[in-house]
C-alpha positions in Angstrom: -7.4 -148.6 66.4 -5.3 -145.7 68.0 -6.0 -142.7 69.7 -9.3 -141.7 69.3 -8.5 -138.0 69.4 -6.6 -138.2 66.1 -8.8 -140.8 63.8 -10.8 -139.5 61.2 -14.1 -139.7 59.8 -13.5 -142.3 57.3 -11.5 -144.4 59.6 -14.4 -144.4 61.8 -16.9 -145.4 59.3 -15.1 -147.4 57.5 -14.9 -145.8 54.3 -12.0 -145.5 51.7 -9.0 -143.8 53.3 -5.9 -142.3 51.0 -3.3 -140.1 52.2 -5.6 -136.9 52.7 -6.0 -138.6 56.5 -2.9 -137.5 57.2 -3.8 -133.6 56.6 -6.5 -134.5 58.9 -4.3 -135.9 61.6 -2.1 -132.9 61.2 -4.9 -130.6 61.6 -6.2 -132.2 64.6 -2.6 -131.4 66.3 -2.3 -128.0 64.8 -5.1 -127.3 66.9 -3.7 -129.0 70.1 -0.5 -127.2 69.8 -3.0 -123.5 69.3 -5.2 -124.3 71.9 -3.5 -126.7 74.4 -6.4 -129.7 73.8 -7.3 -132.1 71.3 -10.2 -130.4 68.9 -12.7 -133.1 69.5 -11.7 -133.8 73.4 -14.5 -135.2 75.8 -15.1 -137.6 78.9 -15.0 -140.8 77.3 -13.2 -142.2 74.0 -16.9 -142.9 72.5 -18.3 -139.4 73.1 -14.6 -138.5 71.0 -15.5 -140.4 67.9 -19.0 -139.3 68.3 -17.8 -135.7 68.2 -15.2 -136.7 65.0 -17.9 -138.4 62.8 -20.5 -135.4 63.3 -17.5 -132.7 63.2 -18.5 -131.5 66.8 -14.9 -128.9 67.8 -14.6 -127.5 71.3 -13.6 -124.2 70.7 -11.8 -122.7 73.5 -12.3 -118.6 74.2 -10.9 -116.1 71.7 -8.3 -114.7 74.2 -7.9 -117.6 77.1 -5.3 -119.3 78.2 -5.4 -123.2 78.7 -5.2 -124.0 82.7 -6.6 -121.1 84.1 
């Protein structure tokens, strides 16, 4: 399957996939390199793919820095 933190929607639900899952993919790790954490990050990997198929982001605080 692969990281959960990366899969998209369609992968998940098994729809048809094309080459657009790879502008997902590098969306998912634009915002990991901005904010320091996977955009869909929880506790366990099926709370992730919950949080992929119904597009539910973690958004950090406009100003904060990851670690502190």
């Amino acid at each position: 399957m692969g990281t959960v933190d990366y899969i998209a929607p369609e992968v998940i639900e098994g729809r048809n996939i094309s080459f657009m899952l790879d502008f997902w993919s590098l969306g998912v790790i634009g915002y990991e390199f901005l904010t320091g954490i996977p955009p869909f990050n929880d506790t366990s990997p099926e709370q992730v793919l919950h949080n992929v198929v119904n597009k539910e982001i973690i958004w950090p605080e406009t100003g904060s820095i990851v670690g502190e």
